[in-house]
N, C-alpha and C positions, 0 to 999 in steps of 0.2 A: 672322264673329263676331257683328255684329246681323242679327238672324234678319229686319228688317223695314225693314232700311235702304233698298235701294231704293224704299219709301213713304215715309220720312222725308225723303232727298236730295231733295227737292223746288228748292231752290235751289244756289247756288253756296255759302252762308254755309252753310245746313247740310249739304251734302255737307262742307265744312272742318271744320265741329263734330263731326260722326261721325268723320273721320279722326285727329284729336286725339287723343276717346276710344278706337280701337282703338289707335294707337299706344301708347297710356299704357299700355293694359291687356295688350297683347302685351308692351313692357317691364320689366314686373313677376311675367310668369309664370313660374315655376318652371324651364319647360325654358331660359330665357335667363338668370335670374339664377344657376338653379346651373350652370351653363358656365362663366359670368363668375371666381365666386366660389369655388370646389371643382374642384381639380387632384391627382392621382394622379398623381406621378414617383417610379417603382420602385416600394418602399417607404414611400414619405414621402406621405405625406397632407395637402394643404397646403389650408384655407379661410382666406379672406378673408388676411389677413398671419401665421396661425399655423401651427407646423409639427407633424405627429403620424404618427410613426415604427412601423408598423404589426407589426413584428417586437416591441413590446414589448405587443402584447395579443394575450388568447388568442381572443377570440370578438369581434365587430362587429356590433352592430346599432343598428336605425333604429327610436326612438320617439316619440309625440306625437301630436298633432292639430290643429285646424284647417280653413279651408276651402280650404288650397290643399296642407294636410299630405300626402294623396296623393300629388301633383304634384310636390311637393317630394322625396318617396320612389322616386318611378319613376326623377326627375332623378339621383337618387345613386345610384342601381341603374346607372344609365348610365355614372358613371364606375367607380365601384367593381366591379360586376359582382359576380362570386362571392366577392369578399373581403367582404359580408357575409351574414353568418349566418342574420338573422334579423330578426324585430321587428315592430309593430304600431303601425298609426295610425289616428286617427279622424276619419270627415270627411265630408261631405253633398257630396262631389264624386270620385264613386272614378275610380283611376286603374288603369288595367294595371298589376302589378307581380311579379316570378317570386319576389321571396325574403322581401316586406314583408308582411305580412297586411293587409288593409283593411280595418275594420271600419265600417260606416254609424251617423252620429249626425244629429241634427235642431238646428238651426239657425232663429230664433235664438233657442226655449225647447227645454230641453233632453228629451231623453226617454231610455223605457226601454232603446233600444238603443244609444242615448248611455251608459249607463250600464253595458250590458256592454259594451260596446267601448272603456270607461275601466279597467273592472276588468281587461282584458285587459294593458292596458298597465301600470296599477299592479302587477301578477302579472309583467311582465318586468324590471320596473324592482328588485322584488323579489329576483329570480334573477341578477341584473346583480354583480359583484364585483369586486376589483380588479383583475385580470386582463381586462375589461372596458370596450371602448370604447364608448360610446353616441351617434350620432349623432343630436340630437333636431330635430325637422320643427317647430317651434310657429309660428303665422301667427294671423293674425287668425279670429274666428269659433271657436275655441278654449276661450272660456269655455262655452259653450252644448254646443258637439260634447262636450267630456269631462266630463261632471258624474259630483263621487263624493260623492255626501252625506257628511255626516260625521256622525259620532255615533251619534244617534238618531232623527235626520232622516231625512225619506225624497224620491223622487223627485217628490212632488207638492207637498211644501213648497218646494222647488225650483223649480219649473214658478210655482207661484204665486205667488214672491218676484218670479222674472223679470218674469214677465208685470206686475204691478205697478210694477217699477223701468221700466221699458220704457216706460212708459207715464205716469210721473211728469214727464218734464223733466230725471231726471236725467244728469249727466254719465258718461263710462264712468269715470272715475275712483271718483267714486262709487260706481258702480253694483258695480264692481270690487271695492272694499272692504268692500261687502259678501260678495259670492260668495265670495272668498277666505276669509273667515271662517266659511263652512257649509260648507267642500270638504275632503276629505282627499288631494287635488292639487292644486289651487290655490296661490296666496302663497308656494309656495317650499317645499312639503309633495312633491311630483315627486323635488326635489335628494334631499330627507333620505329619500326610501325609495331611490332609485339607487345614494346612496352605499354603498361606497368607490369606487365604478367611475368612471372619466375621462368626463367629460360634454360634451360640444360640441353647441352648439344653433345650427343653421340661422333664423333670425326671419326672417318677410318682416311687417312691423308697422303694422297700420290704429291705430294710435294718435299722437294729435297728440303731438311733441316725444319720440317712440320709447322711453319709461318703460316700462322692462324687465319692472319689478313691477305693470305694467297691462295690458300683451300677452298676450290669452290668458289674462288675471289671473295672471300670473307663473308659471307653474309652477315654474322653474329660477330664480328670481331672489331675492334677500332682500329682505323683503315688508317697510316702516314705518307702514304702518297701522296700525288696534288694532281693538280687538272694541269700544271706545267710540266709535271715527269711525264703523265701522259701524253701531253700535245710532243713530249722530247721524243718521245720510240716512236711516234710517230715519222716525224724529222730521222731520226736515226737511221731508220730502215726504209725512210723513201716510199712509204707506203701511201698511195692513191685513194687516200679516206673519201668517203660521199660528203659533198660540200654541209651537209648537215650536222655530221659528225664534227667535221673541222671546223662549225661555226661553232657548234656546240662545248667545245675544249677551247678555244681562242675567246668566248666569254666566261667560262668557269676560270681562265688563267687570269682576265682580266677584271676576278670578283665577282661579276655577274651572274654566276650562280652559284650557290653556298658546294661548301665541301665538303666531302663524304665525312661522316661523325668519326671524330679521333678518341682518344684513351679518357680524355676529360669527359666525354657527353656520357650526360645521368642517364643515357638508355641501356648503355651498360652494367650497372648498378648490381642489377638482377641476372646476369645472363652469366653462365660457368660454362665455360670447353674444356671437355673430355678426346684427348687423342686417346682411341683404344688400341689400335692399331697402326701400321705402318710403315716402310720400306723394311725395316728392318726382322718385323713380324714375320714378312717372308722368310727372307735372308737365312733368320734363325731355323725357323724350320726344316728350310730346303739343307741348310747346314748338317742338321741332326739327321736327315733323310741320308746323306751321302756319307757320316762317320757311320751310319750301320750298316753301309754296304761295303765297310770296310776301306774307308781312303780316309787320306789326312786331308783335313779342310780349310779352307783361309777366307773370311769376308773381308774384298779387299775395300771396299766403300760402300755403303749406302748411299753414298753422296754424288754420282760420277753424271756428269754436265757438258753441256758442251757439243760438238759434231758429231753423230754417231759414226761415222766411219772413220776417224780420226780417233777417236776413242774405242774403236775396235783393233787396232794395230796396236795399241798402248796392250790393250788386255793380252794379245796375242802374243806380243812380245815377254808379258811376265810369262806366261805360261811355257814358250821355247825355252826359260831361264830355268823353269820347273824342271822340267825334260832333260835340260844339259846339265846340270851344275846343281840341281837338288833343292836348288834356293829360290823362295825361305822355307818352302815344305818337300818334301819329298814324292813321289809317284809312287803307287798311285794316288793320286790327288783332285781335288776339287778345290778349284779357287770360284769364287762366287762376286757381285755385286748389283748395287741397287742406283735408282737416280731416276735420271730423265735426260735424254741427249735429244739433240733436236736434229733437224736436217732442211737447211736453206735447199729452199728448190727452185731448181732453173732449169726444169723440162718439164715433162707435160705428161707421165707416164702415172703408173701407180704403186706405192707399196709404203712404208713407213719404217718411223729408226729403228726397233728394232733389225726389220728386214733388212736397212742398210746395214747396219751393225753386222750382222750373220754374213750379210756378202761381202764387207771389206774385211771380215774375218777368214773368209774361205780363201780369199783372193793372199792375204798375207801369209796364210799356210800353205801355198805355193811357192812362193817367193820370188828370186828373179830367174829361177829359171823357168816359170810356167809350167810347172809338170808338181802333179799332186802324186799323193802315196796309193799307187792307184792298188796295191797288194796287200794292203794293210799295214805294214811298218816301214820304216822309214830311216832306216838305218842307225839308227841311236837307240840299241837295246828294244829295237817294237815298238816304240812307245808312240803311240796316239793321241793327237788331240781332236777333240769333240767340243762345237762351242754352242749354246743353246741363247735365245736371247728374244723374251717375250716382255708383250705389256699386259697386268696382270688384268686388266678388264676384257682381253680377251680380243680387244681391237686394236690393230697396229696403225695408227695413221687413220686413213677411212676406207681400208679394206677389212675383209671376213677373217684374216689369219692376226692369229696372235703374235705369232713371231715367225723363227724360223730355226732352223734346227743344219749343221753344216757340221763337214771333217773335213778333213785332209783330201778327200775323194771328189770331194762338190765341185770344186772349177777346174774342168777339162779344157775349157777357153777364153783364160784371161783377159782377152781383148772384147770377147763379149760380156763377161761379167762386168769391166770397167764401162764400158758404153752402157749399159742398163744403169752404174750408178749415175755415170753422168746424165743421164736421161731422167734418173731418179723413178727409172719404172725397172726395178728389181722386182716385183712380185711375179711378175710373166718368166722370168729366166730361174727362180727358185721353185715355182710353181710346175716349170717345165720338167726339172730333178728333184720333185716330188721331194722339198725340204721345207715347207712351208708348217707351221704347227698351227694346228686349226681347232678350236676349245669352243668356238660361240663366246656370246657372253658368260663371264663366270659367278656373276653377282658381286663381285668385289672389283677393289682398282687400288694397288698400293704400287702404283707404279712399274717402272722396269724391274726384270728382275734376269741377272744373265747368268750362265753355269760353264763353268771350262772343264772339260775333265780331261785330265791327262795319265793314258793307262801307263 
């Protein structure tokens, strides 16, 4: 799974950090969680605790997208086999599939063949009727993979929102509320062209606290946003929208054009979400991966938000508290957590939160006096920390490395590490101390996922 791990395993602590992250990230893929989740007895088509009696539809198929939508499609091709018909996903991770069409989208701004590969599926969603069962693949990576402009927008007012939101600081909440407001799928626009047809949606969900209406920016779910929250993160973050965009949200605030379907519209009726998976899917695993290698384990959040390198000193901080004083677990240890940190940028360089995450971890495990543990321990009984901190689709930001992988050893020159965050082009100064964890796409996306271990 990492293409570079035996250069990384350098230690015992992070050969443990590496086995964490492929546990999490094996437990979250598609071929394990729809086994788990989707069972075929006779007739009866049974996910997650619902049952769907396949003698009452005339046709079956598989729509959506995402970065692990593929994977998710091959998976149901496995149980279902020739019962179903048909259908289309989109997704920057393609998978084998005999009955699913795959169509390639770009990730994480959206492009033009994102864009026919949405029109494909809004075109099946179209032809879908009562008679019609839908099984839909939506995962994280979702909003980028299927962009449909709406209106009179185009795919470069798109591209250019993103890349602006992206790069704001804002939250995916946010960022969400907007997208959903320029899409003619997005916020719950998917439901109302499917219907009348019976809808069941597979989610595997890289969003903190698993908000339906943020997954993917909702497709299938009833959207409580407005065209005024969006036109506000806009205003917030000062962000340079194409005058198209900003006409577009300045008549949707002022009524002139309807808003995304809420909890009331009968397009929902027929439509059931299935989280199968999710931050914590990791979590657990990676958890159970580091109690058999013999440590005490703690998941300190699935929930952790916010800066990432601001939120790497927090982490780093519990873990010194591990080392000195035992508390709340003991060494050797594994403290773990899940979420989404984000990273305002204001240079011009390249790398992503995690990646920030790992260098203002490496940077804090120096401390002030700039001198890391360059002999292996550290004066407090040996004891080492090792901090790991990937995003589990295998992309950090819009580079090739998943995260990155850092001790006590990594920053020899503080003043360079801090000028690469400021710069926000950390991947060139991790990449140069070969710390960078490199997996490709992994077929899944449940989010960050980070590992401290403290020998």
């Amino acid at each position: 799974m990492i293409a570079n791990r035996d250069r990384l395993a350098s230690s015992e602590a992070r050969d443990v950090a590496l086995e964490c992250i492929e546990a999490g990230i094996e437990a979250g893929h598609p071929r394990t969680v729809v086994r788990d989740a989707v069972a075929l007895e006779g007739d009866t088509l049974r996910v997650a605790d619902a049952a769907y009696d396949l003698r009452e539809y005339d046709d079956v198929v598989v729509l959506g997208g995402g970065n692990a939508a593929a994977n998710v499609a091959a998976a149901v091709e496995t149980v279902l086999g020739d019962r179903i018909d048909g259908g289309v996903v989109v997704t920057d991770d393609p998978a084998d599939t005999e009955r699913v069409a795959v169509r390639e989208g770009d990730h994480p701004v959206p492009s033009e063949r994102g864009v026919e590969g949405t029109r494909a599926v809004l075109e099946a969603a179209d032809a879908a009727d009562e008679g019609t069962l839908v099984l839909a693949a939506i995962t994280g990576g979702g909003s980028a993979l299927m962009p449909a402009p709406a209106g009179d927008l185009s795919l470069a007012d798109l591209q250019a929102t993103t890349d602006a939101l992206l790069a704001s600081g804002a939250d995916i909440h946010e960022i969400n509320a907007v997208r959903k407001h320029l899409s003619a799928l997005k916020g719950g626009h998917l439901a109302q062209r499917a219907a009348p047809a019976t809808v069941v949606s597979l989610i595997l969900s890289d969003v903190v606290g698993n908000d339906l209406s943020v997954i993917a920016s909702g497709p299938l779910a009833p959207d409580d946003s407005t065209f005024e929250a969006a036109r506000s993160v806009i205003d917030r973050y000062d962000i340079d929208a194409p005058e198209a965009v900003a006409a577009r949200l300045e008549r949707g605030a002022a009524g002139d054009v309807p808003e995304t379907p809420g909890v009331d519209d009968p397009a929902f009726e027929r439509v059931s979400n299935h989280v199968v998976a999710d931050g914590m899917t990791a979590l657990e695993a990676a958890r159970d991966a580091a109690t058999e290698r013999g440590y005490d384990t703690l998941i300190l959040s699935s929930r952790v938000r916010g800066e990432a390198r601001n939120a790497a000193t927090t982490h780093v901080a519990i873990a010194e508290e591990v080392r000195a004083t035992e508390t709340p677990v003991s060494p050797p240890a594994v403290l773990l957590s899940g979420g989404e940190t984000t990273v305002t940028v204001r240079g011009d360089g390249d790398g992503g939160p995690n990646q920030e995450f790992a260098t203002s971890a490496a940077l804090a495990l120096v401390g002030d006096s700039g001198v890391g543990d360059r002999d292996g321990t550290d004066g407090e009984n040996g004891r080492e920390i090792t901090v790991a901190a990937v995003d589990t689709d295998g992309i950090d930001g819009a580079t090739d490395a998943a995260g990155a992988l850092v001790d006590e050893r990594t920053v020899d020159d503080p003043d360079g590490a801090r000028a690469a965050l400021a710069e926000n082009d950390v991947y060139p100064y991790l990449e140069a101390r070969e710390n960078l964890v490199l997996t490709g796409p992994t077929g899944t996306n449940l989010n960050d996922l980070r590992v401290l271990v403290v020998e």
